[in-house]
ROZAPA-55352 format. One record per residue: x, y, z of N, C-alpha, C in turn. Coordinates in steps of 0.05 Angstrom, whole numbers. Atoms other than C-alpha are relative to their C-alpha. Last residue first. Layout:
N
rec n_x=X	n_y=Y	n_z=Z	ca_x=X	ca_y=Y	ca_z=Z	c_x=X	c_y=Y	c_z=Z
...
***
This chain:
149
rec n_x=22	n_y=7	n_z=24	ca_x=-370	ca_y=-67	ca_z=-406	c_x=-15	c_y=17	c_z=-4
rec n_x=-19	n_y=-14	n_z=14	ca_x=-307	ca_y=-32	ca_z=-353	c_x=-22	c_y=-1	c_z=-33
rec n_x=9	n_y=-31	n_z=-2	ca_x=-350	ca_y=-33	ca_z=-293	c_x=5	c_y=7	c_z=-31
rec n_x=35	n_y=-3	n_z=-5	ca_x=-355	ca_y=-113	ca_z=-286	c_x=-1	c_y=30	c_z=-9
rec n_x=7	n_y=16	n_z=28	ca_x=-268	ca_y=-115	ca_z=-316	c_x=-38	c_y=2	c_z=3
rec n_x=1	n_y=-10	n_z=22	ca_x=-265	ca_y=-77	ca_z=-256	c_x=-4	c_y=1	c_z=-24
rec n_x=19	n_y=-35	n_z=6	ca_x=-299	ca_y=-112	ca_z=-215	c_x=4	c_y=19	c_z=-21
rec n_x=26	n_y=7	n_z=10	ca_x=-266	ca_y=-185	ca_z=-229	c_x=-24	c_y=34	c_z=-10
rec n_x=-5	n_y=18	n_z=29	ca_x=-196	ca_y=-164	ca_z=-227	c_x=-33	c_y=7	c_z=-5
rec n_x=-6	n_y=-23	n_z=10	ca_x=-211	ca_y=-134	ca_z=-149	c_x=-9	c_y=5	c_z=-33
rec n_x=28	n_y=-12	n_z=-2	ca_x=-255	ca_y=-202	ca_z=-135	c_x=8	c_y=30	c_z=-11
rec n_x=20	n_y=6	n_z=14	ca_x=-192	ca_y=-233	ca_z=-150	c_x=-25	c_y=11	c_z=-6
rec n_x=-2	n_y=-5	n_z=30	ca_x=-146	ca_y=-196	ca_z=-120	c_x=-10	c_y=-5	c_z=-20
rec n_x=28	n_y=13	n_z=13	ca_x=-177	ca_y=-197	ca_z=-56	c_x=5	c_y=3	c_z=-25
rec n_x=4	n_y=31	n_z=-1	ca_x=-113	ca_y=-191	ca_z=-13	c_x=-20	c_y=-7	c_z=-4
rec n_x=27	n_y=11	n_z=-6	ca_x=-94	ca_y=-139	ca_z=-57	c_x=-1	c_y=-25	c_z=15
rec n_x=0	n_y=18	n_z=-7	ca_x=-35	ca_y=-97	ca_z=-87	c_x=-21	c_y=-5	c_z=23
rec n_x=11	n_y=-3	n_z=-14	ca_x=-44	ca_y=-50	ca_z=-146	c_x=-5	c_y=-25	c_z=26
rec n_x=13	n_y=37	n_z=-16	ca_x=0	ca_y=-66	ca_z=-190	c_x=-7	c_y=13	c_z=21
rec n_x=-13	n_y=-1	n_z=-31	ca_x=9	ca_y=6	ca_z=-240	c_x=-13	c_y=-26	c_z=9
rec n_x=19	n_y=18	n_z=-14	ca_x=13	ca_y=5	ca_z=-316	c_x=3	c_y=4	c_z=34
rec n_x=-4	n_y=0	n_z=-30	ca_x=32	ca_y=59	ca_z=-369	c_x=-4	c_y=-26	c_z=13
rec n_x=-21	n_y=16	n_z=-6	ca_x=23	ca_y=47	ca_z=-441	c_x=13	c_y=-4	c_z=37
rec n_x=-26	n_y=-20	n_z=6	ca_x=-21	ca_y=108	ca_z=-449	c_x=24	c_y=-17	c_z=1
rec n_x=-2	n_y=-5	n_z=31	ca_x=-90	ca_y=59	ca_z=-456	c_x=34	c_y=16	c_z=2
rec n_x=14	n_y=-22	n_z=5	ca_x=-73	ca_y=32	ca_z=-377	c_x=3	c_y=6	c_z=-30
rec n_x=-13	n_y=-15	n_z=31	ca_x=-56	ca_y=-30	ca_z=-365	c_x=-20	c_y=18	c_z=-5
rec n_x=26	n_y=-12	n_z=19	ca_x=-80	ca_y=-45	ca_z=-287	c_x=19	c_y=12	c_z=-26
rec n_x=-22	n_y=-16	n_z=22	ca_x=-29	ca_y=-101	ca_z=-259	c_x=-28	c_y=13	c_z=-17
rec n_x=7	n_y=-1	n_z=30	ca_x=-74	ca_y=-132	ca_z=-200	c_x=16	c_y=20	c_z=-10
rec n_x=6	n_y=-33	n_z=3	ca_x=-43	ca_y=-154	ca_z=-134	c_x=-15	c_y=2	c_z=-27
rec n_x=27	n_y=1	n_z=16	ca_x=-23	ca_y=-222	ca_z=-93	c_x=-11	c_y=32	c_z=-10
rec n_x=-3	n_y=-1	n_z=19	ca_x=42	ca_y=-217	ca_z=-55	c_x=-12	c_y=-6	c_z=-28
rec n_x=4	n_y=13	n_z=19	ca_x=28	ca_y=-192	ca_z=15	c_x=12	c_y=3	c_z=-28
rec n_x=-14	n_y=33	n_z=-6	ca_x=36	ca_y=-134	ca_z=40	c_x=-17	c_y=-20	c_z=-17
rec n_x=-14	n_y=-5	n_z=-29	ca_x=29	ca_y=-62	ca_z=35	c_x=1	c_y=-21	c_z=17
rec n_x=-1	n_y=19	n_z=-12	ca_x=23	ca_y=-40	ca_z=-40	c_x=7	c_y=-3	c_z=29
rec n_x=5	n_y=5	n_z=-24	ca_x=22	ca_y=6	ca_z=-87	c_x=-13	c_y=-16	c_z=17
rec n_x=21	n_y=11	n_z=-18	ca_x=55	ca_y=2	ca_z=-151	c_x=-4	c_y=10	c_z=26
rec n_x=10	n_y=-1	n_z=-36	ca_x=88	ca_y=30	ca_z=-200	c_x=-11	c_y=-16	c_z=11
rec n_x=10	n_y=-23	n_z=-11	ca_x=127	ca_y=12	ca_z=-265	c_x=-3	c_y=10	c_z=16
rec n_x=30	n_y=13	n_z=-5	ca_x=149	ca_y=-60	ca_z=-283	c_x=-17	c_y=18	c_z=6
rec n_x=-3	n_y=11	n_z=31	ca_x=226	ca_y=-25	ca_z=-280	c_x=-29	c_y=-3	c_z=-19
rec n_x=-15	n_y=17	n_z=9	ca_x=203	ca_y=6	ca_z=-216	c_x=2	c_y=-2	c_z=-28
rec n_x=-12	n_y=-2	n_z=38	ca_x=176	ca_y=57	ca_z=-182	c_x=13	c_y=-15	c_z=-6
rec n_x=-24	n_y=2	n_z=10	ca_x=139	ca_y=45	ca_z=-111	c_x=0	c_y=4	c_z=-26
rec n_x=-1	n_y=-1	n_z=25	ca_x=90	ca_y=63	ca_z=-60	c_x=22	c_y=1	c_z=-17
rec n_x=12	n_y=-13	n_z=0	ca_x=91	ca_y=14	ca_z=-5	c_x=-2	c_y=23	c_z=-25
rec n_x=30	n_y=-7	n_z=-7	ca_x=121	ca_y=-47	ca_z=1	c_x=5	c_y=26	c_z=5
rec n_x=4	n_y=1	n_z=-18	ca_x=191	ca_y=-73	ca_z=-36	c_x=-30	c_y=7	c_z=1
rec n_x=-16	n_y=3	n_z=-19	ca_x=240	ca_y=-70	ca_z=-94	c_x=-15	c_y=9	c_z=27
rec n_x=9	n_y=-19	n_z=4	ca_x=177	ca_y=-71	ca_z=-150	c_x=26	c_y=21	c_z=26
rec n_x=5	n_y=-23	n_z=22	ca_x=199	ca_y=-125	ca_z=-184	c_x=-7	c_y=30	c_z=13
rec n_x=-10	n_y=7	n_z=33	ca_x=246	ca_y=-173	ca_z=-139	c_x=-20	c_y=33	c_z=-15
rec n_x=-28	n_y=-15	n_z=-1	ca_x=215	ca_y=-133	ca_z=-76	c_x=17	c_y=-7	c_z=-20
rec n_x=-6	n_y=-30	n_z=-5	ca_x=140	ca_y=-141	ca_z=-85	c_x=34	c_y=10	c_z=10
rec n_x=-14	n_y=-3	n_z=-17	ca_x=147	ca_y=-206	ca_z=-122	c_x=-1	c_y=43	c_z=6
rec n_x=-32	n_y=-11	n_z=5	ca_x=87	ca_y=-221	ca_z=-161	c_x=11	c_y=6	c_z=26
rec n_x=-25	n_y=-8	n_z=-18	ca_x=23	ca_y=-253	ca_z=-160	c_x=20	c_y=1	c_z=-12
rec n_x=-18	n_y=14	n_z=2	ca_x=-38	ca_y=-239	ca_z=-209	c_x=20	c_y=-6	c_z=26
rec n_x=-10	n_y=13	n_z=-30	ca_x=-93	ca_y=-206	ca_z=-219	c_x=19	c_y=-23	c_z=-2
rec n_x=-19	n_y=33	n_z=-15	ca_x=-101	ca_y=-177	ca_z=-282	c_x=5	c_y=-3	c_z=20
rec n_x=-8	n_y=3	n_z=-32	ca_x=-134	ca_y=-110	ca_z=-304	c_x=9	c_y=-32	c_z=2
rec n_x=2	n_y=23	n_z=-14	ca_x=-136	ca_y=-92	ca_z=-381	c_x=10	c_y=6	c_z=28
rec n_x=-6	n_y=16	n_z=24	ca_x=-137	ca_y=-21	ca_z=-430	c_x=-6	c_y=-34	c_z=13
rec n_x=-9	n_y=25	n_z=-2	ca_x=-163	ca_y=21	ca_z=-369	c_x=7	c_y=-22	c_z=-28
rec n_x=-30	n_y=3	n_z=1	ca_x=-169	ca_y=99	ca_z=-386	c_x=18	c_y=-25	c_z=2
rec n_x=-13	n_y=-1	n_z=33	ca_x=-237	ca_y=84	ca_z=-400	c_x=27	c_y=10	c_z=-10
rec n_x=3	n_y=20	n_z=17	ca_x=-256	ca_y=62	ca_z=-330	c_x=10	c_y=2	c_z=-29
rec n_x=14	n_y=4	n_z=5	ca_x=-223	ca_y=126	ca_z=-295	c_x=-5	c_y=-28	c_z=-20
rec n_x=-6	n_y=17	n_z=22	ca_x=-168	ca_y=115	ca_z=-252	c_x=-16	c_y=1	c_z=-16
rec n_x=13	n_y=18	n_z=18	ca_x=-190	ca_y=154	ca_z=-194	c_x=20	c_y=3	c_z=-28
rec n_x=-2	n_y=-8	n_z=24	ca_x=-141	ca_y=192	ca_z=-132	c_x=-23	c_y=-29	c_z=-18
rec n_x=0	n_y=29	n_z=20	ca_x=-170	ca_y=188	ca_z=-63	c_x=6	c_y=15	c_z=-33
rec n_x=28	n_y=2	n_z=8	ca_x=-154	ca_y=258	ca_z=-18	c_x=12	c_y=-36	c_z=-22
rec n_x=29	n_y=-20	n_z=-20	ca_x=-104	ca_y=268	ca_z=33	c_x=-21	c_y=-1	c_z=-6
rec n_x=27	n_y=-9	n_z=18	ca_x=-53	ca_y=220	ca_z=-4	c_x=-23	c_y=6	c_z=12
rec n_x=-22	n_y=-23	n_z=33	ca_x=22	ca_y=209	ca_z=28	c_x=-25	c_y=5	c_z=-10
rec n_x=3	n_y=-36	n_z=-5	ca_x=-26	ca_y=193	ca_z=99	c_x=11	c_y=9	c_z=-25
rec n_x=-3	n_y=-13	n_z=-28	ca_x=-57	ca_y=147	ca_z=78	c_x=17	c_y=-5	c_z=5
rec n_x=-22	n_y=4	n_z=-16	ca_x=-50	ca_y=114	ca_z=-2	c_x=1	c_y=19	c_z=30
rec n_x=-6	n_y=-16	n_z=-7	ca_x=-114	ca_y=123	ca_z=-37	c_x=24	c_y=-13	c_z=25
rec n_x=-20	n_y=6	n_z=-18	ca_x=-140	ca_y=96	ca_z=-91	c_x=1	c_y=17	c_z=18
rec n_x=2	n_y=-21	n_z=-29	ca_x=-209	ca_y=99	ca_z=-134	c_x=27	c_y=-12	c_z=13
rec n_x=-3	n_y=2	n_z=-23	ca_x=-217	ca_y=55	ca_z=-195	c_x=12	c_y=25	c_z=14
rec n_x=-28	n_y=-7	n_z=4	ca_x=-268	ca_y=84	ca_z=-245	c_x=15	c_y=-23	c_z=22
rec n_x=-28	n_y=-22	n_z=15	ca_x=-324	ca_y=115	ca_z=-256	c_x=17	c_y=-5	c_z=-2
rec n_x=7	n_y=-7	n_z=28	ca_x=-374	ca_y=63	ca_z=-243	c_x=15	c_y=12	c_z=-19
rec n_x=36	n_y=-16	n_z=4	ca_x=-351	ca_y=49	ca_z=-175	c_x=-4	c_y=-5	c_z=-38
rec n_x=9	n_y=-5	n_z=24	ca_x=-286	ca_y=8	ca_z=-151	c_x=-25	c_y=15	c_z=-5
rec n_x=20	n_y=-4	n_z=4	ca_x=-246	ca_y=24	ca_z=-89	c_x=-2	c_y=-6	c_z=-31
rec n_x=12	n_y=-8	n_z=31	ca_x=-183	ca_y=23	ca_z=-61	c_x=-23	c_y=-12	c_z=-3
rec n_x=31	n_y=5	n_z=3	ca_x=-152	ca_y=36	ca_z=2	c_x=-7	c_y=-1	c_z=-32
rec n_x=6	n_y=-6	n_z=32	ca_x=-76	ca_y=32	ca_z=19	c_x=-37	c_y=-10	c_z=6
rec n_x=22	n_y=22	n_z=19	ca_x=-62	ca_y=52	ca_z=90	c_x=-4	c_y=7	c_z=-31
rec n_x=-3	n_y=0	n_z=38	ca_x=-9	ca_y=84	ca_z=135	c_x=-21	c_y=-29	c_z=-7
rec n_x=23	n_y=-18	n_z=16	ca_x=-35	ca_y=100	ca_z=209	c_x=-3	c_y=-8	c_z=-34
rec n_x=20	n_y=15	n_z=0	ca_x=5	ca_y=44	ca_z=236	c_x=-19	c_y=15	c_z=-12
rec n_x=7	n_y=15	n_z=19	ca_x=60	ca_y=62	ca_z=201	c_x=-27	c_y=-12	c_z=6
rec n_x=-4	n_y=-4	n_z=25	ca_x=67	ca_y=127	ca_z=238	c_x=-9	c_y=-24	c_z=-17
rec n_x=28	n_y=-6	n_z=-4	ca_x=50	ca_y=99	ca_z=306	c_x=-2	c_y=7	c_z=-32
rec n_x=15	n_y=16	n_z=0	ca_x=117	ca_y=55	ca_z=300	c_x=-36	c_y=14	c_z=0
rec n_x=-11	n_y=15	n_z=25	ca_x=160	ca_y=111	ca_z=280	c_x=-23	c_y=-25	c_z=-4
rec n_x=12	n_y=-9	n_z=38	ca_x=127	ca_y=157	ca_z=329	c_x=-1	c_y=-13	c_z=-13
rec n_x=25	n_y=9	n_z=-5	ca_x=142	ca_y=121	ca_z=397	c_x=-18	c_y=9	c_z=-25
rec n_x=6	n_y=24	n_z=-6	ca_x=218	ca_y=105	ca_z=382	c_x=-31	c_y=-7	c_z=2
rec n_x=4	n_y=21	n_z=23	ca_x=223	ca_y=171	ca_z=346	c_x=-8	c_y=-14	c_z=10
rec n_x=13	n_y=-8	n_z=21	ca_x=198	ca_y=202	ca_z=411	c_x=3	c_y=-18	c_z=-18
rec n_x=23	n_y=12	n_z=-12	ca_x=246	ca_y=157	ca_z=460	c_x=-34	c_y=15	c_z=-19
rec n_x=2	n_y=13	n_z=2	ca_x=307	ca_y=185	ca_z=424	c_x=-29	c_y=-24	c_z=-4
rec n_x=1	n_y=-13	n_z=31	ca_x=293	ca_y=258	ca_z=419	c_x=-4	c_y=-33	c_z=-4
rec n_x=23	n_y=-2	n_z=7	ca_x=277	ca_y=242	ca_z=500	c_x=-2	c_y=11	c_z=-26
rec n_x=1	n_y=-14	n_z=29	ca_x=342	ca_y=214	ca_z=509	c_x=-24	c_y=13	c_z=-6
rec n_x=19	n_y=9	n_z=23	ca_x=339	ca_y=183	ca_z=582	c_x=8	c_y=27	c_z=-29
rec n_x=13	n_y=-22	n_z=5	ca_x=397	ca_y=197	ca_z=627	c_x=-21	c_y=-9	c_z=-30
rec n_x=29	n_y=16	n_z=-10	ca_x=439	ca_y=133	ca_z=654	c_x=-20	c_y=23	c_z=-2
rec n_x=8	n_y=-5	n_z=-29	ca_x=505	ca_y=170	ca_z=634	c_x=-22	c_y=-4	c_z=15
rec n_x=-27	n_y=0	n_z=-15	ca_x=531	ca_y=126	ca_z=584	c_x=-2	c_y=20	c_z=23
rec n_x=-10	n_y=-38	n_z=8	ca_x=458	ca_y=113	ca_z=555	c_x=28	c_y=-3	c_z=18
rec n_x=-22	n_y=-15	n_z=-3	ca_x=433	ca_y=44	ca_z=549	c_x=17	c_y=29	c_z=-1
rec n_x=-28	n_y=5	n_z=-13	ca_x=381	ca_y=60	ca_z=533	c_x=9	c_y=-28	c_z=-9
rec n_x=-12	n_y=3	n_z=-20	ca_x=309	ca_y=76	ca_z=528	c_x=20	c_y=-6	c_z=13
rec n_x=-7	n_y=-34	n_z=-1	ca_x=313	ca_y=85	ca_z=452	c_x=-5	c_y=4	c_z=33
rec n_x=-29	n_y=-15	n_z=3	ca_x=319	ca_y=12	ca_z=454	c_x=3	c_y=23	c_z=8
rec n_x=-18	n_y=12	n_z=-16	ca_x=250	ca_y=-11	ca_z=477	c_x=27	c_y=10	c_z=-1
rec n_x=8	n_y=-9	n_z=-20	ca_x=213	ca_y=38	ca_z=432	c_x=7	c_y=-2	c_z=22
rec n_x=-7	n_y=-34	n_z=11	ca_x=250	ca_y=22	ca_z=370	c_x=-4	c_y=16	c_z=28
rec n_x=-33	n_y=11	n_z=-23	ca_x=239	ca_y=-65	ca_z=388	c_x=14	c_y=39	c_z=0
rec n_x=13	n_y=0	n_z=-28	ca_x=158	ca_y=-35	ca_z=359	c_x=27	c_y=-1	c_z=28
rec n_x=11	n_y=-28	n_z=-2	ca_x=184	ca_y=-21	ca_z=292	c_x=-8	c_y=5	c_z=36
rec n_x=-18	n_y=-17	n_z=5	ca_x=224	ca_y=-94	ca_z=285	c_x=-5	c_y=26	c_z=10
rec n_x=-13	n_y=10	n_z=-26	ca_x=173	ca_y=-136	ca_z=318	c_x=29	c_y=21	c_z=-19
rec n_x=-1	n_y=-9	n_z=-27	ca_x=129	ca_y=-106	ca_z=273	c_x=15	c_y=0	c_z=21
rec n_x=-14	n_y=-26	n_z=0	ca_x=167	ca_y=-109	ca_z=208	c_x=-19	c_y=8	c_z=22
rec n_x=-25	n_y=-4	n_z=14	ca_x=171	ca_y=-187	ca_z=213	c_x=8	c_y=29	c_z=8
rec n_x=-14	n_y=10	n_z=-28	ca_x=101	ca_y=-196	ca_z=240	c_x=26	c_y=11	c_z=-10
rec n_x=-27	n_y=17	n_z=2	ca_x=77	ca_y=-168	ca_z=168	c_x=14	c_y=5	c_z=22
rec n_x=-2	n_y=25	n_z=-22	ca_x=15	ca_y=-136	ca_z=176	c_x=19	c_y=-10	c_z=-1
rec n_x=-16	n_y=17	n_z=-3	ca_x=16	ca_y=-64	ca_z=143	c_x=1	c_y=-20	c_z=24
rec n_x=-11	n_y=-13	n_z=-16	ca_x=-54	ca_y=-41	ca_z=130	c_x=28	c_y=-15	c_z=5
rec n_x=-17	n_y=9	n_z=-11	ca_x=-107	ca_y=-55	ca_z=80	c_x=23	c_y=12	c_z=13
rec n_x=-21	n_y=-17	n_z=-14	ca_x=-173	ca_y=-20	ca_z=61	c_x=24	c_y=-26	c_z=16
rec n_x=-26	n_y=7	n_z=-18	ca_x=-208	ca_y=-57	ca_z=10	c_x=11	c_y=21	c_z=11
rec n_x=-15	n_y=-14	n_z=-6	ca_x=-278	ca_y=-38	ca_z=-30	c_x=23	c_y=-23	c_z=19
rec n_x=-27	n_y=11	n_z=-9	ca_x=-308	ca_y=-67	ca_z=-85	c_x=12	c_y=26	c_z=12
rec n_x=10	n_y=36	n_z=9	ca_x=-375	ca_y=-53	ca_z=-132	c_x=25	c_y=-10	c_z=14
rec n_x=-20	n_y=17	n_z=17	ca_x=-381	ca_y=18	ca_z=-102	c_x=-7	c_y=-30	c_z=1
rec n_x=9	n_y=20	n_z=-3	ca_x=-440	ca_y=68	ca_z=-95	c_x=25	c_y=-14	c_z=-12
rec n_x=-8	n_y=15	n_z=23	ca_x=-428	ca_y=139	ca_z=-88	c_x=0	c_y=-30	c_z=7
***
């Protein structure tokens, strides 16, 4: 299949690395009898491998847009083009509206997202909408609106 736009993004935000990564250091202690934890020292080396695997991907084609959130989504879900009413790129607050990164429910609806604060709001014909978040939001905007004529 032939797309007009693809993105795969990944969580970057220094912030919640040096947080996920300080998990691995800790869970080595202090211990009150100088004995390693090894339930501890797991999470510590999971937690941080875990996010590194997580990704949002999306795609445009002909049919549609294409998502897929790794690992919560095994296969890509599509949006088809004629389910789209309008796409917009825009910025918003991913924790004001949507209260944070990755997939979320909010007031403003869903979204998925995994940094940054640049995304497109797809209105869908059923009243629905989800923000799809992008650091090509523009070029996102642009494609689909190219697929949708």
């Amino acid at each position: 299949m032939k797309y007009n736009f693809e993105e795969t993004q990944k969580f970057t935000q220094w912030w919640l690395w040096v947080i996920l990564l300080s998990f691995p250091i800790m869970s080595f202690g202090p211990f009150d009898n100088n004995s390693i934890n090894y339930t501890y020292v797991a999470i510590g080396i999971l937690l941080p491998l875990v996010f590194y695997l997580f990704e949002l991907r999306i795609k445009v084609s002909n049919e549609g847009l294409h998502y897929q959130f790794f690992p919560f989504h095994f296969k890509s879900y599509m949006i088809k083009h004629e389910e789209i009413e309008k796409a917009k790129a825009m910025e918003y607050s991913p924790l004001k509206e949507y209260g944070g990164w990755g997939i979320k429910y909010g007031f403003k609806g869903k979204a998925y997202n995994v940094s940054g604060n640049k995304g497109v709001k797809v209105f869908l014909k059923n009243g629905n909408n989800i923000m799809f978040g992008s650091q090509k939001h523009k070029e996102l905007a642009k494609a689909l609106k190219s697929v949708r004529k």
